[in-house]
C-alpha positions, 0 to 999 in steps of 0.5 A: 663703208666709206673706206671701200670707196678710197679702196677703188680709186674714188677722191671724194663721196657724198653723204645723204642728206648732203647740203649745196656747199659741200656738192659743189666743193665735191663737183669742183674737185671732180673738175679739177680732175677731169682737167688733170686728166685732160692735160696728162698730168695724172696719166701715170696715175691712171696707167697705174689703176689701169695696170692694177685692174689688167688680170695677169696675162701670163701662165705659171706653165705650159701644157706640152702634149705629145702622143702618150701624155701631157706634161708641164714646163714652168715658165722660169725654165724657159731659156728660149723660144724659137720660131718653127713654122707654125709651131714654137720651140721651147728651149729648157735645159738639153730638152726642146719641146714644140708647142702649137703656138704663134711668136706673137701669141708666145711673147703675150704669153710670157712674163714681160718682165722676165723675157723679151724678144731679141729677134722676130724668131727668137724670145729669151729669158733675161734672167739666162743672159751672160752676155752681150756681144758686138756683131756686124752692123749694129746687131749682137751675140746673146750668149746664154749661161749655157753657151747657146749663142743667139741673134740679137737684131737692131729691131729689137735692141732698143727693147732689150737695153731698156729691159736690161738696163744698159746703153749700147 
């Protein structure tokens, strides 16, 4: 039972009968944290319960409906996303399948780990890059492994070299 209460994040408990001195070492503590709180020492530990207590947002795969059937794609054979009017395009080996959905919504749909926006049209899979190229002024090819060659804007590519792990 007194191992639960460590399971959920607590610092300190109180046993019954407890005596005045050990309810103010317990309040004392809960003092010392709140202060940790209030000065931003402990914000990562808190994103971290936070992080830890967020279901997953993201799908293992997408439903694709068309006329006759209802297909799946796994999110890791995702390539790219493409914006379509008020469709998305999901881009999978040599198939495109359109799919009901807002860029917005498809970017919180996906795994933030694994792709990332590189346009305000365009989502890639990080996993399918190849390459980075310089283009004009401050914006870059993505060349994925099969060829395709996308716009990364210079909106977006803070957001990408952090993901990928490298400085341009």
């Amino acid at each position: 039972m007194h191992l639960r209460a460590f399971e959920v994040h607590a610092f300190d408990y109180l046993l019954k009968p407890f005596d005045r001195a050990r309810f103010a070492i317990t309040l004392e503590r809960a003092r010392t944290q709140l202060a940790y709180l209030r000065n931003g020492r402990q914000a990562a530990s808190v994103s971290r319960l936070l992080a830890e207590m967020r279901p997953r947002r993201q799908p293992p795969r997408f439903a694709i409906r068309t006329a006759d059937r209802v297909f799946f794609v796994p999110m890791e054979d995702i390539e790219w996303v493409q914006a379509a009017d008020n469709y998305v395009c999901l881009h999978v080996g040599p198939q495109t399948h359109a799919l009901r959905e807002t860029m917005s919504a498809m970017e919180e749909r996906l795994d933030p780990e694994r792709f990332v926006r590189i346009h305000r049209s365009t989502i890639v899979n990080v996993d399918r890059i190849k390459e980075l190229r310089p283009y004009f002024h401050g914006e870059y090819l993505v060349v994925l492994h099969n060829g395709t060659e996308l716009t990364l804007s210079r909106t977006y590519r803070d957001r990408v070299m952090a993901l990928l792990g490298s400085a341009l």
